[in-house]
Structures are given as C-alpha cells and as structure tokens.
C-alpha positions as CSV (number, residue, x, y, z in Angstrom):
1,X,106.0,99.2,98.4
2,X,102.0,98.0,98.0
3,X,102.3,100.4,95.0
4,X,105.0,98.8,93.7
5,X,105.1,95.0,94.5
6,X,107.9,94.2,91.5
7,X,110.0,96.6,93.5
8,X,109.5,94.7,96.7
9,X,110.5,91.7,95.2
10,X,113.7,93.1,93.5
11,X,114.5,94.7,96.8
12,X,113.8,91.4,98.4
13,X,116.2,89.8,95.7
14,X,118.7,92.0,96.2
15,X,119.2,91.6,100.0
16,X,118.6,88.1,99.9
17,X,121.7,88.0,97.6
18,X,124.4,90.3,99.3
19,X,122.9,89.7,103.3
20,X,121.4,86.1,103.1
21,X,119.3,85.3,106.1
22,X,121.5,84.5,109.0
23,X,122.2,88.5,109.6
24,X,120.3,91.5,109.6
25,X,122.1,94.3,106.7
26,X,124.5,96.8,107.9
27,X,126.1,99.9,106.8
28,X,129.1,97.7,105.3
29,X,126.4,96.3,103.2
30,X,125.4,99.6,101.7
31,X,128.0,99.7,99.0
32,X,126.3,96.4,97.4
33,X,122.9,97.3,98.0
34,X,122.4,100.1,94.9
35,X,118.6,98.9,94.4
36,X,117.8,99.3,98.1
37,X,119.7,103.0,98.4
38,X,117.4,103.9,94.7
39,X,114.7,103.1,97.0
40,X,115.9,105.9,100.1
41,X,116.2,108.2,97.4
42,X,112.8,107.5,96.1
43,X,111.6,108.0,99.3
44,X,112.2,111.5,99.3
45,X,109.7,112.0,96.4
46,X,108.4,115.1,98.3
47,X,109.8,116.8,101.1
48,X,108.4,116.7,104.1
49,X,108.6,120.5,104.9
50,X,109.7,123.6,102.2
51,X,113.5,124.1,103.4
52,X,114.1,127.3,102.1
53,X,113.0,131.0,102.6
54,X,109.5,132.6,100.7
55,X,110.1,134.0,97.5
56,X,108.0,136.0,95.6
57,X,107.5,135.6,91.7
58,X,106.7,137.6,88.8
59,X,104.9,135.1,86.9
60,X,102.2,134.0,88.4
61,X,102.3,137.8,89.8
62,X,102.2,137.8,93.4
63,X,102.5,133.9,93.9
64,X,104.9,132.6,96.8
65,X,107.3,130.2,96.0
66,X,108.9,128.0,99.1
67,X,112.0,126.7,97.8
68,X,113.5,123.1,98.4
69,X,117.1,122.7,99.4
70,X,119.2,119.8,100.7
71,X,121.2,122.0,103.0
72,X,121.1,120.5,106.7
73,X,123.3,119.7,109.7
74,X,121.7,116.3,109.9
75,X,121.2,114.8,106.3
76,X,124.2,112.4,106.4
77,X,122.5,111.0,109.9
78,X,118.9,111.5,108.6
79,X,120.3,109.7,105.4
80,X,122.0,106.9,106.8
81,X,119.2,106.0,109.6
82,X,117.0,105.8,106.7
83,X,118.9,103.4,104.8
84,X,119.5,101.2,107.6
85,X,115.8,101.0,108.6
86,X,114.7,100.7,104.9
87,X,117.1,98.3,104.4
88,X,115.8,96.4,107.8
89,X,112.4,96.8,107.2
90,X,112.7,95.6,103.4
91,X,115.4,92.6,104.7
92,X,112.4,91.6,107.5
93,X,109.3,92.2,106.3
94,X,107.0,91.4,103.4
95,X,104.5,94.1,102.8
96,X,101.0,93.4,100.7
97,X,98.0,95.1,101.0
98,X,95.2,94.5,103.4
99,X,92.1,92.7,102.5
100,X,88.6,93.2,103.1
101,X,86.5,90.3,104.8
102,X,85.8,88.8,100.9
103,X,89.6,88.8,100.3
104,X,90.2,91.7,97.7
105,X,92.9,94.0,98.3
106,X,92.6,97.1,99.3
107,X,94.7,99.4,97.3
108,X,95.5,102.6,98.8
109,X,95.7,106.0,96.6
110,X,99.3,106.6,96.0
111,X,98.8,110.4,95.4
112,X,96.6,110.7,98.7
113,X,98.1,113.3,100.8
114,X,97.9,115.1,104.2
115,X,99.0,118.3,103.3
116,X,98.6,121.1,106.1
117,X,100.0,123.7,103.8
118,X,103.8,123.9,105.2
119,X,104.3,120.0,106.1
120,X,103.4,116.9,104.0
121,X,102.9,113.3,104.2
122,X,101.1,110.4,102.8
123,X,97.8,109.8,103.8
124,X,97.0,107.1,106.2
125,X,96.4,103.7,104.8
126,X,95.8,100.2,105.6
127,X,98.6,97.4,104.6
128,X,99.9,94.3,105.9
129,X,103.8,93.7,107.3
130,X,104.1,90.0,107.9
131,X,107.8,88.1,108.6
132,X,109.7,87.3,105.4
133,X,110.6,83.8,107.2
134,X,111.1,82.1,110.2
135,X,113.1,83.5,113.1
136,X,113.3,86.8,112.0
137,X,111.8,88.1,114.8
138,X,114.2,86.7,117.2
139,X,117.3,87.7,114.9
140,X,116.2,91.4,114.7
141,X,114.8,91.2,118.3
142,X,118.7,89.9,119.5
143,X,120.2,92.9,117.1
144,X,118.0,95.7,118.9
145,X,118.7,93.9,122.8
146,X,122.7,94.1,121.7
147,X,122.4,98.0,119.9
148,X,120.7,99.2,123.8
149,X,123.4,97.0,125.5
150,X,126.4,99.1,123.6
C-alpha cells in the first residue's frame, strides 16, 4: 500500500463510505466493498508456492516448468480470511513509509523478493501502521475479546 498511496486512500474512501467508523467491516460488507476485494486479488500477484506438478518443455529444451493452479481444499477459507483482515487492516490502519532521522521516506523496492527457489515472498521492509482515528484500538480490541469469547 506504501507503493501505492492513491490506492490506500481510495481503499480508505471506500470503507469509510459503506462501514463508517462506529464498526469494524464484515463479511456482509463484502458485496459493497468491490475496491477493497480488487485489492485481495491483487494481492495474489505471485504465488506463494508453484501449485502444480514439474513439467518439462521443449522450448527452452530441457527447462522445467512448475505450473500455477487455483485448485485447493482451502481457497474459499484462505480467500475469505484474507479479505476480512485486508479489509480490517485497511478499515484500521494508515500505512506510509518509514522515515529516516532527516525525515525522508524510505521507499522500499517493490520488485525485492525473497525467493528460495520453490516459495516466494516480498522482501522485508520498513513502513509505518499508525491508527486511522481515535478509538480504533479499543473498537477492534472489543471485536477480537468477543470473536475468542464465541
């Protein structure tokens, strides 16, 4: 979202407009929320491990090719828990980047990866997640007590 801070504020726009401030979003918001579910999809830019089974090619001879498919037992759960804590996160937080001591940003390198040849994710980087506005940390604090109550 440092990347893309026009995005962050649509995102912020968008929640602000269908879940105000006086809740945290839900799944029955999900239907209204098409900017923030663009964004889960986004999300999956690159998978995190290859998904299907080695293949070998003709062209480049002898070259392996690990094929990506969206065939799993859990994607409707993985799905859905990423929406919700996207949509959370987004609906909470404001994200910026982090500053050196003589205040300029730091901008991390978007195409920075850890890649360990089967799994890969971004590389680590430095940002800051501050509250969007007051008492959102007891709102989403009462939210997660009442979710461990149930």
């Amino acid at each position: 979202m440092i990347a893309h801070p026009d995005a962050l504020r649509q995102a912020h726009a968008e929640l602000d407009s269908i879940v105000g401030r006086d809740r945290t979003p839900t799944f029955e918001d999900r239907p209204y929320l098409p900017y923030i579910n663009a964004i889960v999809k986004v999300l999956r830019w690159r998978p995190a491990a290859p998904l299907g089974l080695p293949r070998r090619c003709i062209q480049p001879k002898g070259a392996t090719v690990f094929e990506n498919i969206c065939i799993c037992p859990g994607m409707h759960l993985a799905n859905n828990s990423l929406f919700i804590a996207v949509a959370t996160l987004l609906w909470a937080c404001d994200i910026t980047n982090a500053v050196e001591k003589d205040g300029k940003a730091i901008v991390p390198d978007v195409n920075a990866i850890y890649d360990t040849g089967v799994a890969v994710h971004p590389s680590p980087f430095e940002c800051q997640i501050k509250p969007r506005f007051a008492g959102v940390e007891s709102l989403v604090s009462s939210v997660v007590s009442e979710w461990f109550r149930e």
